[in-house]
C-alpha positions as CSV (number, residue, x, y, z in Angstrom):
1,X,-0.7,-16.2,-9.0
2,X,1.6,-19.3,-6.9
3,X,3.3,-21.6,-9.2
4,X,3.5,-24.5,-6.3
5,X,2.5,-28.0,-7.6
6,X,2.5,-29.9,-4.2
7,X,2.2,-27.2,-1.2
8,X,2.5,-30.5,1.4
9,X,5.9,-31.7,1.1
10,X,9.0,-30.0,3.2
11,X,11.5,-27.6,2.3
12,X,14.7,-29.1,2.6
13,X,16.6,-29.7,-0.7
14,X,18.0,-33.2,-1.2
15,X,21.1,-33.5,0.3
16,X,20.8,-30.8,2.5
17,X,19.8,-30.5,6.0
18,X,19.3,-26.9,6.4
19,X,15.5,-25.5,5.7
20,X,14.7,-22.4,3.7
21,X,14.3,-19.8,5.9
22,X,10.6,-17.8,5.9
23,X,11.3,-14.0,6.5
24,X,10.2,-10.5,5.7
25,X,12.0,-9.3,2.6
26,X,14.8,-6.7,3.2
27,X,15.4,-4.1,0.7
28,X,18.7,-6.1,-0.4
29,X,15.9,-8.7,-1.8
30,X,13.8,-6.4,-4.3
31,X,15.5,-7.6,-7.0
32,X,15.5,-10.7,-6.3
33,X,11.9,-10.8,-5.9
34,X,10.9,-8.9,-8.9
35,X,12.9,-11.3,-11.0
36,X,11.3,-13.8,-9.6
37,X,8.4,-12.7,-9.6
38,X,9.1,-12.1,-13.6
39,X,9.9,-15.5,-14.0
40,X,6.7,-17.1,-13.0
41,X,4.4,-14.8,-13.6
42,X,4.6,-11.1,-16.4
43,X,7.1,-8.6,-16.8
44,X,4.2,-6.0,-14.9
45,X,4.2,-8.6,-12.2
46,X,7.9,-8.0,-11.3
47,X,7.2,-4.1,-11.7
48,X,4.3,-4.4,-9.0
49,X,6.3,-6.3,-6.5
50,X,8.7,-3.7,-7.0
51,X,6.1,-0.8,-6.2
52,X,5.1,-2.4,-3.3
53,X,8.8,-3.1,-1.8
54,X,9.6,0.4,-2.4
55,X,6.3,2.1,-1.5
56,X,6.5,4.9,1.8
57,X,3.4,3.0,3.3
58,X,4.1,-0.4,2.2
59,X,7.8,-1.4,1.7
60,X,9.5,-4.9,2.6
61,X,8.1,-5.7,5.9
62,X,4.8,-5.8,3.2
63,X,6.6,-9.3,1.6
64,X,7.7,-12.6,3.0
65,X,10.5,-14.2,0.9
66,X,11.8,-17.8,1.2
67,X,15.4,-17.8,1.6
68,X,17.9,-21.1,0.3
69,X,21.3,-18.7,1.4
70,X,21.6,-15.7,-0.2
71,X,19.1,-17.1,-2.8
72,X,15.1,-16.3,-2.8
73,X,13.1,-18.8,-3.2
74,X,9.6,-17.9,-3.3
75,X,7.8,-15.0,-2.3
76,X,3.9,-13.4,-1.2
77,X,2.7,-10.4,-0.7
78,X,0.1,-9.0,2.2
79,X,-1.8,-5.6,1.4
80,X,-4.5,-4.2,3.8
81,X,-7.8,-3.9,2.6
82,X,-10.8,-2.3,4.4
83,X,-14.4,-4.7,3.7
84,X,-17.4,-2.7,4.4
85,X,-20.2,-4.4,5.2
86,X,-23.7,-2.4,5.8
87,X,-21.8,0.7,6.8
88,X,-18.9,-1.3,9.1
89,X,-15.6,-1.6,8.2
90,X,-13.8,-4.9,8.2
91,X,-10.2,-4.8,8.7
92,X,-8.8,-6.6,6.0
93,X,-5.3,-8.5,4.2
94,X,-5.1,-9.1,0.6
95,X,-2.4,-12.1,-0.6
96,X,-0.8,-11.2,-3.9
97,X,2.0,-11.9,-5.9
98,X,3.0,-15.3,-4.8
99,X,5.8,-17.1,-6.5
100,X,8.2,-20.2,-6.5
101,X,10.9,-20.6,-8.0
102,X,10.8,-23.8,-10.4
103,X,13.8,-25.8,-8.8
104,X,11.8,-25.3,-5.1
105,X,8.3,-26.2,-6.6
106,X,6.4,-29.0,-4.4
107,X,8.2,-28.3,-0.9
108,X,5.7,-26.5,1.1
109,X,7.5,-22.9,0.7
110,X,4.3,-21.6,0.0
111,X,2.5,-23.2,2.6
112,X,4.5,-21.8,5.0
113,X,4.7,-18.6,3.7
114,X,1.0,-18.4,3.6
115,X,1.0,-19.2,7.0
116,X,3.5,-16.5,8.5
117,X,1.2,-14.0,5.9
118,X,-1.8,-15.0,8.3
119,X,0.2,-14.6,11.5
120,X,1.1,-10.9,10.2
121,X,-2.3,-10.4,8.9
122,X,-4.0,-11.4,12.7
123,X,-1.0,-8.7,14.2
124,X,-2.4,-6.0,11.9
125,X,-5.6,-6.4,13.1
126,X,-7.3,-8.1,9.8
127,X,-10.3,-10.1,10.8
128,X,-11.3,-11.6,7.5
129,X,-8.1,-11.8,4.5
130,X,-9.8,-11.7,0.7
131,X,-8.3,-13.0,-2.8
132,X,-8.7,-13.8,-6.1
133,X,-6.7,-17.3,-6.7
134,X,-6.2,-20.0,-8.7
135,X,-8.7,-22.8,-9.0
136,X,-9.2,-25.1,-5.3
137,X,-5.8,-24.0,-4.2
138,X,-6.3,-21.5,-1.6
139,X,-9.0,-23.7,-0.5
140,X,-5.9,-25.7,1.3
141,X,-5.2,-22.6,3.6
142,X,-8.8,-22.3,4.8
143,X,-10.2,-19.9,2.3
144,X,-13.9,-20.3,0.9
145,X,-15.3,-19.2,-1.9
146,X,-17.8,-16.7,-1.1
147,X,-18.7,-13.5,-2.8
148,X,-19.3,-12.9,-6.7
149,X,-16.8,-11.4,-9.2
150,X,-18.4,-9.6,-11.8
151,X,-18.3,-11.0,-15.5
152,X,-16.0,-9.9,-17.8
153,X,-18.4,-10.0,-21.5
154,X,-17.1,-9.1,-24.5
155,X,-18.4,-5.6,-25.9
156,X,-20.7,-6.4,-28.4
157,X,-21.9,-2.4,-29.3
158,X,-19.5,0.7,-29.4
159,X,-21.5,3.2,-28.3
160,X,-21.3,6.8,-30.3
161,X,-19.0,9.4,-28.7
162,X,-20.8,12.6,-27.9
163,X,-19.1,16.0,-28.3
164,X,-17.2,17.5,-25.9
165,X,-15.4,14.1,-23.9
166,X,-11.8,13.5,-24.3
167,X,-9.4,11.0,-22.5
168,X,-6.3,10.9,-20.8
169,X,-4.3,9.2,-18.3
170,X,-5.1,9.2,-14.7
171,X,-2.5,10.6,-11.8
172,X,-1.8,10.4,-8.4
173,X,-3.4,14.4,-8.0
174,X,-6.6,12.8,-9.6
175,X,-6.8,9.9,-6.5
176,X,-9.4,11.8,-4.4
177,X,-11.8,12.3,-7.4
178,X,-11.5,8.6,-8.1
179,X,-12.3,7.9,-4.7
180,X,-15.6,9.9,-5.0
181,X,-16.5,8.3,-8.7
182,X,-16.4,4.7,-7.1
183,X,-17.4,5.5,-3.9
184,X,-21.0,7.3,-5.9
185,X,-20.8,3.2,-7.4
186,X,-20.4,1.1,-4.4
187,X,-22.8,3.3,-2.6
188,X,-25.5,1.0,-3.3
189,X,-23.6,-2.8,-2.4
190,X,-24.0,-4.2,1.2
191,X,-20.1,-5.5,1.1
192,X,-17.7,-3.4,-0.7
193,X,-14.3,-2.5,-1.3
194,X,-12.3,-0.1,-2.6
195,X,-8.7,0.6,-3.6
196,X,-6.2,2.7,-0.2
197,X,-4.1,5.2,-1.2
198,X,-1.3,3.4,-1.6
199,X,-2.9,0.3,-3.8
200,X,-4.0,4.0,-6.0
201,X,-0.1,5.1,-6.3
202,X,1.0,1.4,-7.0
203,X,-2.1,0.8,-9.7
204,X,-1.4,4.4,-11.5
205,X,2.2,3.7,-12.0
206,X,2.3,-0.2,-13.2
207,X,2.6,-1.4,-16.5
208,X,0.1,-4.0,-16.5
209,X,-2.8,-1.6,-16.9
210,X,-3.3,2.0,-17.3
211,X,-6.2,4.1,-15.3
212,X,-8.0,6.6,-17.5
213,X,-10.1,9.6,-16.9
214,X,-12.5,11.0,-19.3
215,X,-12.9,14.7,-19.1
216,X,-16.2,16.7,-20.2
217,X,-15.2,20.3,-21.4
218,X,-12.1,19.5,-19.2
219,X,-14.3,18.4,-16.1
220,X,-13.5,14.7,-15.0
221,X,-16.7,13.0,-15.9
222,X,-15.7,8.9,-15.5
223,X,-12.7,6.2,-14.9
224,X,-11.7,3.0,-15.6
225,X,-9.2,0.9,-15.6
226,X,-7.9,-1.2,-19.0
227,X,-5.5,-3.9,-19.3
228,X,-2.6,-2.8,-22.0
229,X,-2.7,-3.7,-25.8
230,X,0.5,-5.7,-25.7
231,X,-0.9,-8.2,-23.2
232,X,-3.6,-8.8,-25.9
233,X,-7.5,-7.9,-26.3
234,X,-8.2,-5.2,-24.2
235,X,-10.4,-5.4,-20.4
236,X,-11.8,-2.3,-19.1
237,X,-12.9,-2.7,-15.4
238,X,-13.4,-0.5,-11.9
239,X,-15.9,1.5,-14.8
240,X,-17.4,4.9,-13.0
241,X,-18.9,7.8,-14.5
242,X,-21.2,10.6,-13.3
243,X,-23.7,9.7,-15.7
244,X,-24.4,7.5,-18.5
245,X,-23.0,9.7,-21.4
246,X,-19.5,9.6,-19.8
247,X,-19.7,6.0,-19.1
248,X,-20.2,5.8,-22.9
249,X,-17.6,8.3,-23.6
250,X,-15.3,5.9,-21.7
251,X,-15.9,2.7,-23.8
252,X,-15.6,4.5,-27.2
253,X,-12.3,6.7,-26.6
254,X,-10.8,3.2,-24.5
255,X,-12.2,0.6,-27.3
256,X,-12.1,-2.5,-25.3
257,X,-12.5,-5.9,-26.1
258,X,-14.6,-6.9,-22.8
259,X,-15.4,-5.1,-20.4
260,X,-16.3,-6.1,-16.3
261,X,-19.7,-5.8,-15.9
262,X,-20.9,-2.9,-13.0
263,X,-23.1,-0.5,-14.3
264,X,-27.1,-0.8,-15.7
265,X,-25.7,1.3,-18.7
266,X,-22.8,-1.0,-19.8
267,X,-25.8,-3.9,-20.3
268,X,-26.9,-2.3,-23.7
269,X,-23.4,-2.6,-25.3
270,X,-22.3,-6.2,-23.6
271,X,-22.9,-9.7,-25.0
272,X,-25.2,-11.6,-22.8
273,X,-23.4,-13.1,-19.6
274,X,-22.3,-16.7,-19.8
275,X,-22.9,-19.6,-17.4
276,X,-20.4,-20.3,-14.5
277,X,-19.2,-18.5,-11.8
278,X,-15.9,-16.9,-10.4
279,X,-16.0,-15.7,-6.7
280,X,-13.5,-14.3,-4.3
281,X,-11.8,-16.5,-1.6
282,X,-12.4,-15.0,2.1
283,X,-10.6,-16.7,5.2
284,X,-12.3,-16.0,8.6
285,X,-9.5,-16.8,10.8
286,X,-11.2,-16.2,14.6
287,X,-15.3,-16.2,14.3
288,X,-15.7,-14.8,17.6
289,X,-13.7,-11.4,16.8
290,X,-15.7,-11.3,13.8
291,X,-18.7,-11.9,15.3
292,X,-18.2,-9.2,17.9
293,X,-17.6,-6.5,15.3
294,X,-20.6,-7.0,13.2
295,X,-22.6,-6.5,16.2
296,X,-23.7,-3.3,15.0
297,X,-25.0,-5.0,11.5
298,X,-26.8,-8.0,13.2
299,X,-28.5,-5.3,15.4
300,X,-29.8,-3.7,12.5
301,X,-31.0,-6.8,10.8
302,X,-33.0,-8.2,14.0
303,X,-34.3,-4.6,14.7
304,X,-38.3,-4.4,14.7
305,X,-38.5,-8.1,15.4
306,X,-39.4,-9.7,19.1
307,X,-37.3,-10.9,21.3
308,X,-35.8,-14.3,21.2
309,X,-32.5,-16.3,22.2
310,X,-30.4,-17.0,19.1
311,X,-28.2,-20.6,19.0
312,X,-25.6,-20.5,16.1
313,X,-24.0,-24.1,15.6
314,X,-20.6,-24.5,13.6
315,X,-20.5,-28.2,14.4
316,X,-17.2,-27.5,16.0
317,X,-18.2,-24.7,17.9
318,X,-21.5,-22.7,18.5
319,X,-22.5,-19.5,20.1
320,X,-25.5,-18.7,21.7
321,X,-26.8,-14.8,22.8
322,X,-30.3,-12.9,23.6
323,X,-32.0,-10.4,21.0
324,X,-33.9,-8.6,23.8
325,X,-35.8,-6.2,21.0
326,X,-33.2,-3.7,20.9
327,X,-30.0,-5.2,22.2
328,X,-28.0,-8.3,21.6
329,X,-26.6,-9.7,24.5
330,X,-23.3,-11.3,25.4
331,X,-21.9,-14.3,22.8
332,X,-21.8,-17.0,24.8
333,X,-19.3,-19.4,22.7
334,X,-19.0,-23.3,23.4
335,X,-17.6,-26.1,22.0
336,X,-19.0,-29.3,19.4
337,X,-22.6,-29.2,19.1
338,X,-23.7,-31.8,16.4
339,X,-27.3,-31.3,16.3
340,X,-28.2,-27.4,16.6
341,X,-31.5,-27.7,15.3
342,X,-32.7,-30.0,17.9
343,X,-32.2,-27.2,20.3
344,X,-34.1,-24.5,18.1
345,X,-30.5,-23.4,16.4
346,X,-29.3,-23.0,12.9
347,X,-26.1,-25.5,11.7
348,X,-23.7,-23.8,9.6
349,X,-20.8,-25.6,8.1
350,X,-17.4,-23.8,9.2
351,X,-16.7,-23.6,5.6
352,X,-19.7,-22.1,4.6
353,X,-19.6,-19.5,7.0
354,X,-17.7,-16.9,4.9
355,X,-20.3,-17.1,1.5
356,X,-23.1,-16.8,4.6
357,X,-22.0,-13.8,5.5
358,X,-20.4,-12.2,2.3
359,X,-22.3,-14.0,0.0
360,X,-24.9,-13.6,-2.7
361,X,-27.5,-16.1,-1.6
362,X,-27.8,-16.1,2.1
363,X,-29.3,-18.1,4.4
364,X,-32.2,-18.9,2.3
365,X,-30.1,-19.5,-0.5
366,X,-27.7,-21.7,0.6
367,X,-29.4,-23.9,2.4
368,X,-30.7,-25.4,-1.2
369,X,-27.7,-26.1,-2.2
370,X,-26.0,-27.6,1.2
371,X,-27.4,-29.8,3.8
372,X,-24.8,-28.8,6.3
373,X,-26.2,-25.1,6.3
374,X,-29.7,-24.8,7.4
375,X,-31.9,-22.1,9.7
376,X,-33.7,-24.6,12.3
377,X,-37.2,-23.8,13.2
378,X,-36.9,-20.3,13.3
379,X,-36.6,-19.8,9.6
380,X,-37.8,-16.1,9.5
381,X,-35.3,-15.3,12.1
382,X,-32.2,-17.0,10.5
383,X,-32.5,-15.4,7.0
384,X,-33.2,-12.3,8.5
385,X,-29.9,-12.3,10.2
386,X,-28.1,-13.8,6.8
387,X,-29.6,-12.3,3.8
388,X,-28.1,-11.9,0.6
389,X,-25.6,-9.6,0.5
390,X,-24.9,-7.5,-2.8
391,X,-21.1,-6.5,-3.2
392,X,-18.4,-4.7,-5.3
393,X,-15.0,-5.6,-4.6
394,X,-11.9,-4.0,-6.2
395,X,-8.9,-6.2,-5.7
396,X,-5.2,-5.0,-7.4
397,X,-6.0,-7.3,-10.0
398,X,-9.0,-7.0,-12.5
399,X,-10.8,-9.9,-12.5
């Protein structure tokens, strides 16, 4: 997590005239980093950023460094991430392991870093980037807070172990079967995400949490992942099992102290969930690209209903296009348009946009809770192209 107080001010150091310069890392800088990255954040943390600047599929052009000299400075990372949202994948960049040193705290380094991590993240091809982040920060880059994380309750019930289950440590040969457990999970969320193959490698050999298997007469039967005893009480998340028995199996041979809610059968053992609300961040960094390659999931959602011209206004911008019964037509994109309701369109804050699309509550949902999003006079149409959407998101980090 950044350890910037005041990402506004510049980056020259008193006295000095020449700026820190904002690069890709070199493999010269892993230490460097990882020290850092110690510093400010765990001991783990340092041996992630080295995982990453190290990895075959990842390495230093994966992490921007600031540089004072020969000195770094501060650092962030950008993963790729694949969103899928009713069957269409979303290329996606994950921001991680961001860090300032203290003696550069509150002169923009991360700022600027986070800015060259967009410019990379538009060049892969990412048309949305996801987090999990401090409180309001990432809210300065452009990110909103949009989808649900799942609670993390405290186990209230060890279940009884039954015969036959035993548990060991996951590895790299076991990444394909964890694909399939999680993928059997998230088969039923509209947005989901899972871990690549290289986020698998770097999660199985870290020290900040441990993935487990649980076998069944030696069969793999369910997975999680824990958080280790040192770092205190322990977290199981990412929980997947082929049935309910090795779910259970799972939670008695790991013995957590909370667990991340996901599955029907974890809701007998868990204490009740607690108010509030975390959520992940999602930036949305060119609408029209975005809009264009859901075209297949707004197709679906209008399908069966009768034709009718559609007028989207972002204040700022607005788009209009033509559901002919079976197609949707060319955007047509245009500039401010204050009042889209008075012309039979829905008015969707810019900022509001991401939890719209990604979110839990939809257009329906969120228009009770802000007057800048509402669906016009065609309010049948509207939340029929923004529903709620269900989700299950694993980021690097449990939540």
């Amino acid at each position: 997590m950044p350890a910037t107080v005041n990402p506004f001010a510049d980056n020259h150091r008193p006295g000095n005239t020449q700026p820190v310069e904002i690069r890709t890392a070199r493999p010269a800088d892993v230490d460097q980093v990882e020290q850092l990255v110690v510093a400010r954040m765990d001991p783990s943390d340092g041996v992630d950023a080295r995982l990453l600047m190290t990895d075959r599929d990842a390495g230093c052009d994966w992490v921007l460094v600031a540089a004072d000299g020969d000195r770094i400075v501060s650092t962030a990372a950008l993963m790729d991430e694949t969103l899928t949202l009713a069957g269409v994948d979303i290329p996606a960049g994950q921001v991680e392991l961001v860090a300032t040193d203290t003696e550069y705290e509150g002169r923009g380094l991360v700022r600027q870093l986070m800015g060259r991590a967009h410019e990379i993240s538009a060049d892969r091809g990412h048309l949305v980037q996801v987090m999990i982040g401090i409180p309001y920060f990432y809210r300065q880059f452009g990110y909103s807070y949009s989808i649900p994380v799942k609670q993390t309750r405290p186990l209230a019930t060890k279940p009884d172990l039954v015969a036959g289950h035993a548990l060991r440590r996951a590895t790299e040969a076991d990444i394909p079967l964890l694909d399939r457990l999680h993928a059997d999970v998230q088969r039923g969320a509209d947005l989901r995400m899972g871990h690549t193959e290289p986020c698998w490698r770097w999660l199985l050999n870290r020290t900040g949490s441990t993935t487990w298997v649980v076998e069944r007469d030696g069969t793999p039967v369910a997975t999680g992942r824990a958080t280790p005893p040192e770092e205190g009480d322990v977290v199981l998340g990412e929980v997947a099992g082929v049935d309910d028995d090795a779910v259970k199996a799972l939670l008695h041979l790991v013995g957590p102290a909370e667990v991340v809610e996901r599955l029907p059968v974890l809701e007998e053992f868990l204490e009740p969930r607690r108010p509030g609300v975390e959520q992940y961040l999602v930036r949305i960094p060119d609408v029209p690209r975005l809009f264009e390659h859901l075209r297949p999931v707004f197709t679906a959602r209008l399908r069966g209903r009768e034709p009718a011209d559609v007028l989207l206004g972002f204040y700022r911008t607005h788009v209009r296009f033509r559901w002919d019964g079976a197609e949707i037509g060319p955007y047509e994109w245009g500039g401010v348009l204050p009042g889209p309701g008075e012309q039979g369109g829905a008015g969707i804050a810019p900022d509001l946009l991401a939890p719209l699309l990604f979110g839990a509550h939809g257009m329906d949902g969120l228009r009770r809770w802000h007057a800048d999003v509402y669906p016009g006079p065609d309010d049948d149409l509207m939340t029929a192209l923004f529903p709620p959407v269900t989700s299950d998101l694993m980021t690097y980090y449990l939540p």
